[in-house]
CHARMM-style PDB file with segment names, atoms N, HN, CA, C and O in Angstrom:
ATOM      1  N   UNK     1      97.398  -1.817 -84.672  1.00  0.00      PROA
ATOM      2  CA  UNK     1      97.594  -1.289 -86.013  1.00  0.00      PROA
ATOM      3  C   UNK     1      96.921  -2.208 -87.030  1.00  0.00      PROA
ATOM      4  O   UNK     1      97.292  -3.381 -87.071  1.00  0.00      PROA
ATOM      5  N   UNK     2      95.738  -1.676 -88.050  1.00  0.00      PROA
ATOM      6  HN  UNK     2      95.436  -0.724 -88.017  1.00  0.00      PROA
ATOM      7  CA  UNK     2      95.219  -2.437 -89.191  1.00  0.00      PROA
ATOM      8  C   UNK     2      96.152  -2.284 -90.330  1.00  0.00      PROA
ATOM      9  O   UNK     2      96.676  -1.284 -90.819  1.00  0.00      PROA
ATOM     10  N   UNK     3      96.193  -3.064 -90.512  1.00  0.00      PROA
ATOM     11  HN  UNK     3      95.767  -3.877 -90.115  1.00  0.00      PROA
ATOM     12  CA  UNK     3      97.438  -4.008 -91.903  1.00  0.00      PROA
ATOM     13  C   UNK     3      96.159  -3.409 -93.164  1.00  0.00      PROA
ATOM     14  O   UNK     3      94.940  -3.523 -93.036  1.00  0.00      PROA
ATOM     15  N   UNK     4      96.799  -2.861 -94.178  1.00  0.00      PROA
ATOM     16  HN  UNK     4      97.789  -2.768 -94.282  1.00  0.00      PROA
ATOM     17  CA  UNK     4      95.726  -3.369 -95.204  1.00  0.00      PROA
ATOM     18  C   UNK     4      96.570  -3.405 -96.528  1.00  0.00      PROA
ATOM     19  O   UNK     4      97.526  -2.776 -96.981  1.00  0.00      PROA
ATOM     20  N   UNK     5      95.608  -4.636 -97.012  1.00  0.00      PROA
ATOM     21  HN  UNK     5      94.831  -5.147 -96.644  1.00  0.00      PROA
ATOM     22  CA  UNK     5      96.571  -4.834 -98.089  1.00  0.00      PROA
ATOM     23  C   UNK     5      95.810  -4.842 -99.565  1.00  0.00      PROA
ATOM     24  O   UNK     5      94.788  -5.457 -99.867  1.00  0.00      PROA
ATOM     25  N   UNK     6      96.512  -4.089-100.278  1.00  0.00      PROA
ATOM     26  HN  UNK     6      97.343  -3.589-100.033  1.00  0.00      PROA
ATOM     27  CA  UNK     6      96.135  -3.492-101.455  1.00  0.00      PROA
ATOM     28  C   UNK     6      95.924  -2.113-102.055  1.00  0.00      PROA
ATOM     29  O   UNK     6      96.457  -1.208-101.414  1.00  0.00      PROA
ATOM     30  N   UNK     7      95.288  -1.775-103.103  1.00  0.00      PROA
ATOM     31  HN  UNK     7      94.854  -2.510-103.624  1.00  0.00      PROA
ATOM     32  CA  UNK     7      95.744  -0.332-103.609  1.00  0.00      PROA
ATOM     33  C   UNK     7      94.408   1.043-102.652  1.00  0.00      PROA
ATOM     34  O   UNK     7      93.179   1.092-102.606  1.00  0.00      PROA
ATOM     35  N   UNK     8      95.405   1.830-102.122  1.00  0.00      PROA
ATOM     36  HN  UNK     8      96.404   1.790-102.160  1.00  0.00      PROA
ATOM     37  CA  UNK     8      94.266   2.765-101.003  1.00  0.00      PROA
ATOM     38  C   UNK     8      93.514   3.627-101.683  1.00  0.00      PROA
ATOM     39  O   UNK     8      93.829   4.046-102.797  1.00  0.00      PROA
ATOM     40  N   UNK     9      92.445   3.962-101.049  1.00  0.00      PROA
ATOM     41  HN  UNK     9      92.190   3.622-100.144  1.00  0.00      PROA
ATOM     42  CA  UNK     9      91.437   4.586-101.923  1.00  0.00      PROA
ATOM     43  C   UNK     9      92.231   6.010-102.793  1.00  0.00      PROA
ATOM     44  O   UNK     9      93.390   6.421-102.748  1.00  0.00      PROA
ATOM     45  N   UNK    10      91.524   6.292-103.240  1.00  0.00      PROA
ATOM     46  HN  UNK    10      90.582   5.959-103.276  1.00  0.00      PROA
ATOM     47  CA  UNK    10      91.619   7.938-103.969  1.00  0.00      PROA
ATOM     48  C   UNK    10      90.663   8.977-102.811  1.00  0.00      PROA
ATOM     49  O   UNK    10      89.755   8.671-102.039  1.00  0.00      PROA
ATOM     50  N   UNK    11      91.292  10.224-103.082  1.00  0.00      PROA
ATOM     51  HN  UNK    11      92.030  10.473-103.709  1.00  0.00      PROA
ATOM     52  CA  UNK    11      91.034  10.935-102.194  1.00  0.00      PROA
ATOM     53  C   UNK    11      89.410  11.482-102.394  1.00  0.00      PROA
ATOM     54  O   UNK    11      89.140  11.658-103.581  1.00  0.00      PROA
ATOM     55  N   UNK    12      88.473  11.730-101.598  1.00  0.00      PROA
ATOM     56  HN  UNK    12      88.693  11.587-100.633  1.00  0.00      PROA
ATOM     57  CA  UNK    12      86.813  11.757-101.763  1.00  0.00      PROA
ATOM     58  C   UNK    12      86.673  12.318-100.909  1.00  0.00      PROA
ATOM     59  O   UNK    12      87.567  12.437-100.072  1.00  0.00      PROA
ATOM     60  N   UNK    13      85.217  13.014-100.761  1.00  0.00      PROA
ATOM     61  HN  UNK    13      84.490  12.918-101.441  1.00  0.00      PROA
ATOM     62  CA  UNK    13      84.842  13.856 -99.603  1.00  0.00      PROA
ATOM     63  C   UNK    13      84.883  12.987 -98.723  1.00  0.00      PROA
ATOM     64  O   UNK    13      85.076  11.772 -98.760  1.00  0.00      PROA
ATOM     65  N   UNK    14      84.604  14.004 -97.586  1.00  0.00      PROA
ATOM     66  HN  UNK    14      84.448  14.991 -97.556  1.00  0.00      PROA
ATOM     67  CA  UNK    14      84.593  13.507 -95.913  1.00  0.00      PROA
ATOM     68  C   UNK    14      83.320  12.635 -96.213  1.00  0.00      PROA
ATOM     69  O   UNK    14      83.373  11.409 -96.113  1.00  0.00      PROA
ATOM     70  N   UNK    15      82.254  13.253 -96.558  1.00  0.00      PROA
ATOM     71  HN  UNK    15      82.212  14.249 -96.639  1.00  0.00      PROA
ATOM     72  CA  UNK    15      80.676  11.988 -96.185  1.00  0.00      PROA
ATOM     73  C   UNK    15      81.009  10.796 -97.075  1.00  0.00      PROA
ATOM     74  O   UNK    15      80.692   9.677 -96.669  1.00  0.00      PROA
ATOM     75  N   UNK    16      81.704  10.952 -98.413  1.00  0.00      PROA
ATOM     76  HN  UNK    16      81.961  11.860 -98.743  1.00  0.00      PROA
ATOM     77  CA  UNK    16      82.048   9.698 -98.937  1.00  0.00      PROA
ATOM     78  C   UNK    16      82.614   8.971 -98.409  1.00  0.00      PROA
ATOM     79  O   UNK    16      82.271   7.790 -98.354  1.00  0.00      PROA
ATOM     80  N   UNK    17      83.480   9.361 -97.950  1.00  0.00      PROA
ATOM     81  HN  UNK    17      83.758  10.321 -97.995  1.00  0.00      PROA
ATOM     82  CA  UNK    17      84.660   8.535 -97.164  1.00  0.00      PROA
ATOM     83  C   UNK    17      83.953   8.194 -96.219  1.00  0.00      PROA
ATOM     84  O   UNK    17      84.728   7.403 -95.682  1.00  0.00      PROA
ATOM     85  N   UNK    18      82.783   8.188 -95.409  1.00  0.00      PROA
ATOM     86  HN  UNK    18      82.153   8.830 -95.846  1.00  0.00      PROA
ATOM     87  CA  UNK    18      82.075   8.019 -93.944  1.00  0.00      PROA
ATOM     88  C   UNK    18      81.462   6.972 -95.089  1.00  0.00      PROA
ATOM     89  O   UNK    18      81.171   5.811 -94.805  1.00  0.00      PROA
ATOM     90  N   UNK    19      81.345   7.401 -96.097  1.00  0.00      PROA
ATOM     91  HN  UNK    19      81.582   8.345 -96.328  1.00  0.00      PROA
ATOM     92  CA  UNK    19      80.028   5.927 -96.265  1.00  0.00      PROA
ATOM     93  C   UNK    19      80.716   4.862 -96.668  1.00  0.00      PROA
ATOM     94  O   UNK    19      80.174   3.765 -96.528  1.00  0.00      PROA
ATOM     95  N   UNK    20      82.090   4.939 -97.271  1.00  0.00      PROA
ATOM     96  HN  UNK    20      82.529   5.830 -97.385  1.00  0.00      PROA
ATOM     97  CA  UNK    20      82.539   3.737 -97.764  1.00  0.00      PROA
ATOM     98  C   UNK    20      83.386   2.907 -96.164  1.00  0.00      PROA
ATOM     99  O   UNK    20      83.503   1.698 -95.965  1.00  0.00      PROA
ATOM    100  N   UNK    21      83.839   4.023 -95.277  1.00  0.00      PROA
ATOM    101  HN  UNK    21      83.743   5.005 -95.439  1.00  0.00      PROA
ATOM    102  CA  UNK    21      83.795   3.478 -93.938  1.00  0.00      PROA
ATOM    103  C   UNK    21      82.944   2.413 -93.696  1.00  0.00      PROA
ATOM    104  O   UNK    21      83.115   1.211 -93.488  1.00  0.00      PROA
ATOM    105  N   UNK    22      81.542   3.487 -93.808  1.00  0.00      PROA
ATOM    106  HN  UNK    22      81.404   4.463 -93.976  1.00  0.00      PROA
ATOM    107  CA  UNK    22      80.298   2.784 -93.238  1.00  0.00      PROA
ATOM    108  C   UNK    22      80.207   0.945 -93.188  1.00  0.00      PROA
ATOM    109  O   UNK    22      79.880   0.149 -92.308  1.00  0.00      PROA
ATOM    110  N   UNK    23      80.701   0.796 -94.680  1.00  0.00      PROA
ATOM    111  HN  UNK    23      80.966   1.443 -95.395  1.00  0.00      PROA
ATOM    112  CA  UNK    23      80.393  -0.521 -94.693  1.00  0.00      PROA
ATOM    113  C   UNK    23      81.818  -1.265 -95.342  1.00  0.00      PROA
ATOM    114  O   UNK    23      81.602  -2.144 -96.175  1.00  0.00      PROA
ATOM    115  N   UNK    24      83.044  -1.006 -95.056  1.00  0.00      PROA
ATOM    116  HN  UNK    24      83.219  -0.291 -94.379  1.00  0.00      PROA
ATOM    117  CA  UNK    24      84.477  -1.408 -94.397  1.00  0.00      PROA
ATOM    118  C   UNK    24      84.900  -1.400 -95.596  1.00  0.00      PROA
ATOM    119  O   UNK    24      85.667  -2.328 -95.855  1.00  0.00      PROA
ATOM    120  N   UNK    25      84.613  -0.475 -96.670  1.00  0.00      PROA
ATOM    121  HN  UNK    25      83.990   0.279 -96.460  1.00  0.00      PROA
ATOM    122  CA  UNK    25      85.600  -0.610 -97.592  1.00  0.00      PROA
ATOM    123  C   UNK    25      86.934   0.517 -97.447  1.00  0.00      PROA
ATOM    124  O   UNK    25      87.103   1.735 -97.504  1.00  0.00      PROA
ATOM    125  N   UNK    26      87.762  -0.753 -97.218  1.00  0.00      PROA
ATOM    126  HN  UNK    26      87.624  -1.742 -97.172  1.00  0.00      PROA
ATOM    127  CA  UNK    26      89.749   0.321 -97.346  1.00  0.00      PROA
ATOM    128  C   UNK    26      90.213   0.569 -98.480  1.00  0.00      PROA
ATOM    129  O   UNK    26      90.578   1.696 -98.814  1.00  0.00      PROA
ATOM    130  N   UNK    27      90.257  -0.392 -99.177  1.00  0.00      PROA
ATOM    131  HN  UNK    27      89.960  -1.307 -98.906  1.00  0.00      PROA
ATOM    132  CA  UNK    27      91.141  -0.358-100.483  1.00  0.00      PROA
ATOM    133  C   UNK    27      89.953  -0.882-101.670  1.00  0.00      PROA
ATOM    134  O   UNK    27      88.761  -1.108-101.462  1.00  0.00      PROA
ATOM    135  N   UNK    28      90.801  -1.001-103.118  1.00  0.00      PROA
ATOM    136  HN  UNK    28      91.769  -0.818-103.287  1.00  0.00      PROA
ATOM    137  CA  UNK    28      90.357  -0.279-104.524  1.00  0.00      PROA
ATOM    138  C   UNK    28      89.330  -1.917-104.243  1.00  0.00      PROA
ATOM    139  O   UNK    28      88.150  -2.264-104.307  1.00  0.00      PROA
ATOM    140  N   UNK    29      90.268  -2.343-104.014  1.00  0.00      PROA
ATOM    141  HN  UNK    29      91.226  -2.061-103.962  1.00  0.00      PROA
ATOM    142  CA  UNK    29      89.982  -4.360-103.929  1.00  0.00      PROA
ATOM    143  C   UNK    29      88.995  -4.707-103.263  1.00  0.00      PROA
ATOM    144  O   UNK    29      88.458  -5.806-103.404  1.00  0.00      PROA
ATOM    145  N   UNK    30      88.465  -3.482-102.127  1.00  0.00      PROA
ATOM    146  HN  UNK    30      88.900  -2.590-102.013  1.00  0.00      PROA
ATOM    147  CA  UNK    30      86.926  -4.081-101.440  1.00  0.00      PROA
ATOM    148  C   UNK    30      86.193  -3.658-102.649  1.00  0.00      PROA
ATOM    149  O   UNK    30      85.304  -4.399-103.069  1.00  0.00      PROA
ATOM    150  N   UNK    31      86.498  -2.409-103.335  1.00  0.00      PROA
ATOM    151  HN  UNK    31      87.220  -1.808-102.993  1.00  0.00      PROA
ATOM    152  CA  UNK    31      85.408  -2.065-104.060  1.00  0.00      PROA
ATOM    153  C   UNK    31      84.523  -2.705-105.111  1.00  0.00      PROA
ATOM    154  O   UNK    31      83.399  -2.499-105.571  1.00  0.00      PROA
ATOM    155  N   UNK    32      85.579  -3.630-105.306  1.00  0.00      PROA
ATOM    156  HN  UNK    32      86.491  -3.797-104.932  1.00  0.00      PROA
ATOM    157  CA  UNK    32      85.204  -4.702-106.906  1.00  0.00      PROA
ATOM    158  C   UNK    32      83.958  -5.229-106.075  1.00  0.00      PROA
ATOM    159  O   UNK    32      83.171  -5.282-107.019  1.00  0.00      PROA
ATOM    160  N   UNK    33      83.170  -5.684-104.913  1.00  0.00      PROA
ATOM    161  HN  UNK    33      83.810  -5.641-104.146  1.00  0.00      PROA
ATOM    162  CA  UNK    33      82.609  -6.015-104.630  1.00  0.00      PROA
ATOM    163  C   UNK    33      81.497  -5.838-104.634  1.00  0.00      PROA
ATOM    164  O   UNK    33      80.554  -6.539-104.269  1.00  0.00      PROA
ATOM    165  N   UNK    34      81.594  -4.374-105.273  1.00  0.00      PROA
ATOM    166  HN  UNK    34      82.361  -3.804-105.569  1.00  0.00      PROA
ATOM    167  CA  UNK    34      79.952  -3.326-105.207  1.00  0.00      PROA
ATOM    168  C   UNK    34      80.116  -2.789-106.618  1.00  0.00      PROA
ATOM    169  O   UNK    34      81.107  -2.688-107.340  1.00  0.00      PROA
ATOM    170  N   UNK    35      78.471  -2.385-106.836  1.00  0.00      PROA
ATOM    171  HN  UNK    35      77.665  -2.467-106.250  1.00  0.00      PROA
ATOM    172  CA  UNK    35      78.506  -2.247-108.051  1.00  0.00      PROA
ATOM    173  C   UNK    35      78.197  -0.412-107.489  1.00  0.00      PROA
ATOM    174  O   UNK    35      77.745   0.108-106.469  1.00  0.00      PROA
ATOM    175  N   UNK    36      78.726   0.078-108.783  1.00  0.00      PROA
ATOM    176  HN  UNK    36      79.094  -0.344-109.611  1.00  0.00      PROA
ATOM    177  CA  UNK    36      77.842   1.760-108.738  1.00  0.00      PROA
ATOM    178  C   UNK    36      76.739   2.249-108.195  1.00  0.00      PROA
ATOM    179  O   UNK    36      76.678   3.309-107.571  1.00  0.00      PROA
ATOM    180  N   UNK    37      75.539   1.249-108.484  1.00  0.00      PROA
ATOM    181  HN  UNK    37      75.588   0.388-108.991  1.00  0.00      PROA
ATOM    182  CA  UNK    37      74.391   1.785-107.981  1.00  0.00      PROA
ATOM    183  C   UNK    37      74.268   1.252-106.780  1.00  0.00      PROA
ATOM    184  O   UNK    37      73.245   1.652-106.225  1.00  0.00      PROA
ATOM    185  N   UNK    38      75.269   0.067-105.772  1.00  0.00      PROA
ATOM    186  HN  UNK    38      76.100  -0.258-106.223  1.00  0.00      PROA
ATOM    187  CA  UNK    38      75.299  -0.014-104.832  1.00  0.00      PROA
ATOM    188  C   UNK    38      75.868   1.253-103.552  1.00  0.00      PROA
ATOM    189  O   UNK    38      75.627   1.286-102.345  1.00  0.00      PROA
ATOM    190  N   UNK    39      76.567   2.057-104.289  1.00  0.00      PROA
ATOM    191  HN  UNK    39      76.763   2.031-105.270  1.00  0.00      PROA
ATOM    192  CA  UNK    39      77.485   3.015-103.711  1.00  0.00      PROA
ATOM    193  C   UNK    39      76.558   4.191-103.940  1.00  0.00      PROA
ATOM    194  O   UNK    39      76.177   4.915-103.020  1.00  0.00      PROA
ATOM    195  N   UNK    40      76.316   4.300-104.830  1.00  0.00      PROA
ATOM    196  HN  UNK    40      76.626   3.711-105.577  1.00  0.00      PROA
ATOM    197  CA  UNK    40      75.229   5.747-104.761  1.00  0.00      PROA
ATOM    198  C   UNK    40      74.311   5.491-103.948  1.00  0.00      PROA
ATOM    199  O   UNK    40      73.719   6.499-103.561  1.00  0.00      PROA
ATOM    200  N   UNK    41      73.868   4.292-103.428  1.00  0.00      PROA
ATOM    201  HN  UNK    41      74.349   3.473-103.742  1.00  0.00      PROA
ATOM    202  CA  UNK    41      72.676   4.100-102.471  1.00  0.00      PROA
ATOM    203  C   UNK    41      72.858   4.614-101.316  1.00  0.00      PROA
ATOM    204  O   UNK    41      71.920   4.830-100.549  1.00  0.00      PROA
ATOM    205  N   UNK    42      74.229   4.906-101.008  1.00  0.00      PROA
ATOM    206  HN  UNK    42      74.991   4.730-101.632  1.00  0.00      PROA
ATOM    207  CA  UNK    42      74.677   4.680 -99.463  1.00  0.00      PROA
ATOM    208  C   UNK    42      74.153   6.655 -99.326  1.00  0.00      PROA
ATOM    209  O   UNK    42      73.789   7.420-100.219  1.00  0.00      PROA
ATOM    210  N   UNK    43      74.325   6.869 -97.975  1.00  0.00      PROA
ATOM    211  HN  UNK    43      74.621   6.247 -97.250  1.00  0.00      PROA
ATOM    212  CA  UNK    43      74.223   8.405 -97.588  1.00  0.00      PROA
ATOM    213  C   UNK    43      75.491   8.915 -97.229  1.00  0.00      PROA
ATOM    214  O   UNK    43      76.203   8.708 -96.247  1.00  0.00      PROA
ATOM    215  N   UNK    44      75.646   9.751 -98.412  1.00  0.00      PROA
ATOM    216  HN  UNK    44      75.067   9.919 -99.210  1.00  0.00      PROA
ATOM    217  CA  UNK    44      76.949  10.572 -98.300  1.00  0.00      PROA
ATOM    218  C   UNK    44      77.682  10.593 -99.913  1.00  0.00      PROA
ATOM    219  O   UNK    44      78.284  11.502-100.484  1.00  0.00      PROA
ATOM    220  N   UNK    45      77.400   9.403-100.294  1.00  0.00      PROA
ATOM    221  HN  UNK    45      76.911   8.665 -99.830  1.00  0.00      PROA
ATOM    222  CA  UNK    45      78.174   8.774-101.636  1.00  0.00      PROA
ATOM    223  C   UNK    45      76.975   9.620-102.947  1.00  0.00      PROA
ATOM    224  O   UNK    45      75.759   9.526-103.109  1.00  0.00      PROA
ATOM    225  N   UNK    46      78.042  10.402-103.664  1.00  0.00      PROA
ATOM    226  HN  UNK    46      79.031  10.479-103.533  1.00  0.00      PROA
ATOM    227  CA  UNK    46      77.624  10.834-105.269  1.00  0.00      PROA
ATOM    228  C   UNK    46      78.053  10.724-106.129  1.00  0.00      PROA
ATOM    229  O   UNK    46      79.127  10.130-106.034  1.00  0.00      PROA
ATOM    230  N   UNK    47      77.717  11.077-107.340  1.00  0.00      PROA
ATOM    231  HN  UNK    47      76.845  11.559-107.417  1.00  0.00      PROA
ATOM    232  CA  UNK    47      77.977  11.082-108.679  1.00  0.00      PROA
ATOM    233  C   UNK    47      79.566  11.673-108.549  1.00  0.00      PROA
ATOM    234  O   UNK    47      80.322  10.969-109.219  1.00  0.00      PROA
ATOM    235  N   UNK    48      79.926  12.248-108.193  1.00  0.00      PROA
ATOM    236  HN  UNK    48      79.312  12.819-107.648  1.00  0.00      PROA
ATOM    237  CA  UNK    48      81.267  12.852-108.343  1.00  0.00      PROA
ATOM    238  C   UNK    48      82.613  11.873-107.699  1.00  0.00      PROA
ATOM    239  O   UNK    48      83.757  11.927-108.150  1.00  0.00      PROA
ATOM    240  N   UNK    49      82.086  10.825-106.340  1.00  0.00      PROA
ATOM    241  HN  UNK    49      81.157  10.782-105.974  1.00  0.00      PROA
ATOM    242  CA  UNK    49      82.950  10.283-105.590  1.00  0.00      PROA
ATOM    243  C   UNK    49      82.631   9.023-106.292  1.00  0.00      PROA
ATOM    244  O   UNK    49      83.656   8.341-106.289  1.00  0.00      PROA
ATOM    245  N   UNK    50      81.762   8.472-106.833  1.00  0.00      PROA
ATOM    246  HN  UNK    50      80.930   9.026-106.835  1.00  0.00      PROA
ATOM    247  CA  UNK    50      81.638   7.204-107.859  1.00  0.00      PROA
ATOM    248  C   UNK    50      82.522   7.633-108.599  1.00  0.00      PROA
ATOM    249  O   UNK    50      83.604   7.365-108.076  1.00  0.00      PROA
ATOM    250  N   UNK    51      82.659   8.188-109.592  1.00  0.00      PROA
ATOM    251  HN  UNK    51      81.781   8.405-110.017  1.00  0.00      PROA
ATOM    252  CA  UNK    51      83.355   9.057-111.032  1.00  0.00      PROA
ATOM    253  C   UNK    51      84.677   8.621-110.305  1.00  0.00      PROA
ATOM    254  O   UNK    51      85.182   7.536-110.596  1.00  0.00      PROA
ATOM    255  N   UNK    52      85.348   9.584-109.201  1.00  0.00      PROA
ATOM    256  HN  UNK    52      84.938  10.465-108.964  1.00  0.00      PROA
ATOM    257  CA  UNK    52      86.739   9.665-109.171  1.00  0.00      PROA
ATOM    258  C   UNK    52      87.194   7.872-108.517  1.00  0.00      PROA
ATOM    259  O   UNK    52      88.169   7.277-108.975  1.00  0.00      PROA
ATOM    260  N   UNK    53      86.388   7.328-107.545  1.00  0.00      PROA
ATOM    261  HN  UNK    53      85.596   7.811-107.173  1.00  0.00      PROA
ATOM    262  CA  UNK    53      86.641   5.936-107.458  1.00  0.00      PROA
ATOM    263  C   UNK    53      86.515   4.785-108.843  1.00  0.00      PROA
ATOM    264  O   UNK    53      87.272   3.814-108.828  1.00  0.00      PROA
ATOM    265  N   UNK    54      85.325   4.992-110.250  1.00  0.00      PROA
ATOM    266  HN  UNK    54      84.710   5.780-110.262  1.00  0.00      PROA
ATOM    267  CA  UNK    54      86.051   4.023-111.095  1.00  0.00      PROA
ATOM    268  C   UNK    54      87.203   4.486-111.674  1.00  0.00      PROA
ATOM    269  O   UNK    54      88.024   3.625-111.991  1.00  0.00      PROA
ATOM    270  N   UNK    55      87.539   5.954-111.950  1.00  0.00      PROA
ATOM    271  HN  UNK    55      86.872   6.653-111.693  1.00  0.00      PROA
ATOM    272  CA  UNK    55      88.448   5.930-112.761  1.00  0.00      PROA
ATOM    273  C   UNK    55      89.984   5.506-111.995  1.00  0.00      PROA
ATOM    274  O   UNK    55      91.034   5.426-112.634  1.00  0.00      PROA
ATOM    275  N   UNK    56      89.856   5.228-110.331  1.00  0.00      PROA
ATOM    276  HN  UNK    56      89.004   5.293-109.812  1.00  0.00      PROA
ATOM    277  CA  UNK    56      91.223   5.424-109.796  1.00  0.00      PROA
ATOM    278  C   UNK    56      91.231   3.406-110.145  1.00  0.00      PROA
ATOM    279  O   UNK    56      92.303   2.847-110.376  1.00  0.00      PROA
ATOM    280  N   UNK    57      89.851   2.588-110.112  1.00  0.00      PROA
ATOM    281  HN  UNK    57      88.980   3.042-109.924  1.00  0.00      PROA
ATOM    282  CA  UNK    57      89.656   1.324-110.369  1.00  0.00      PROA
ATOM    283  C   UNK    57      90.257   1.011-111.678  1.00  0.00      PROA
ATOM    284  O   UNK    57      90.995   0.026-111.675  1.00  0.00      PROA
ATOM    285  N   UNK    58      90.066   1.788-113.078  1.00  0.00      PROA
ATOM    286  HN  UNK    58      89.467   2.589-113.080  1.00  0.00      PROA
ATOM    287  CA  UNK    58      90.376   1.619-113.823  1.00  0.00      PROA
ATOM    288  C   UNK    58      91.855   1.912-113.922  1.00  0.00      PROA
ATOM    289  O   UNK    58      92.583   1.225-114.639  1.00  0.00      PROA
ATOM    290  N   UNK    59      92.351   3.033-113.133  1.00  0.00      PROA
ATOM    291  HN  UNK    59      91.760   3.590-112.550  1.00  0.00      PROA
ATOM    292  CA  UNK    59      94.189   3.003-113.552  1.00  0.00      PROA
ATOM    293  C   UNK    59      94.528   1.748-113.182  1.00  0.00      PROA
ATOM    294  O   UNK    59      95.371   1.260-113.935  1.00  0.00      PROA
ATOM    295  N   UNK    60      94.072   0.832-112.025  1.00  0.00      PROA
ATOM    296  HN  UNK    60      93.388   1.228-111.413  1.00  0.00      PROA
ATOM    297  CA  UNK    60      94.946  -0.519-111.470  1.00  0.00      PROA
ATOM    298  C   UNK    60      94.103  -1.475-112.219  1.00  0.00      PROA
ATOM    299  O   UNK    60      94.215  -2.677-111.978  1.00  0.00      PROA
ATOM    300  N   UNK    61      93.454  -1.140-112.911  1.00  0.00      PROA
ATOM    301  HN  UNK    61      93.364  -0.164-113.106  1.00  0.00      PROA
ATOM    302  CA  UNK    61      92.908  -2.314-114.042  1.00  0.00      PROA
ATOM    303  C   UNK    61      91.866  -3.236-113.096  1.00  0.00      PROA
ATOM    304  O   UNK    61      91.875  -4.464-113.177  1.00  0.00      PROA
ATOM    305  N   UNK    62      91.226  -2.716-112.450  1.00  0.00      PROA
ATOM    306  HN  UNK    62      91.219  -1.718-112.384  1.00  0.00      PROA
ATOM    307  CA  UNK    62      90.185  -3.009-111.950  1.00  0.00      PROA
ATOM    308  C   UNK    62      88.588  -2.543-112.206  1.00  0.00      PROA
ATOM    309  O   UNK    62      88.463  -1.484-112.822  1.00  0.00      PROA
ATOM    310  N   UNK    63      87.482  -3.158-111.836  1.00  0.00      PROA
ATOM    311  HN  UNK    63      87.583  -4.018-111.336  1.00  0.00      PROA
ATOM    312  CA  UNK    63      86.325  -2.376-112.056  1.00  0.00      PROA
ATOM    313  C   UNK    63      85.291  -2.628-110.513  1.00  0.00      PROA
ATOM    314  O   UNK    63      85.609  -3.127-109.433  1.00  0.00      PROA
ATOM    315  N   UNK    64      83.922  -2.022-111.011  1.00  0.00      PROA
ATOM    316  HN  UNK    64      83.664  -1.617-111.889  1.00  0.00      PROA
ATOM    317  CA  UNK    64      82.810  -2.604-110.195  1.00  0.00      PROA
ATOM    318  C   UNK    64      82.168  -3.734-110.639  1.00  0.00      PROA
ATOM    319  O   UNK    64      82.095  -4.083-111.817  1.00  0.00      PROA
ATOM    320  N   UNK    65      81.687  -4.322-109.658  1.00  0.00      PROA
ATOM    321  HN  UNK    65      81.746  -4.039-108.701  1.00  0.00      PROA
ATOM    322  CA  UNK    65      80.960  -5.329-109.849  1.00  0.00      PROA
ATOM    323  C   UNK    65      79.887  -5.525-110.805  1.00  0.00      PROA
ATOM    324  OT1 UNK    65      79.281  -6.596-110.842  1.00  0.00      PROA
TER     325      UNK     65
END
């Protein structure tokens, strides 16, 4: 069983969710690590699954990089 600790993503398409898989992000807290135009780079990730991931960053008072 993987432990993870911190706030879990917001809900995103299936290919989004494969791309933020892709490169091990679980929670809001990997995300601070990447910036926007790092995430739109990926295949699968758009304008719409960026959008709903800062604003779920911004309810826990977090951002992108």
């Amino acid at each position: 069983m993987v432990r993870v600790t911190g706030h879990p993503l917001p809900k995103t398409s299936a290919p989004a969710q494969r791309a933020l898989d892709s490169i091990g992000i679980a929670t809001l807290e990997d995300l601070t690590r990447y910036t926007e135009r790092d995430l739109l780079a990926l295949h699968g990730m758009g304008p719409k699954a960026v959008r709903i991931l800062r604003d779920d960053l911004e309810r826990h008072g977090l951002n992108f990089a």
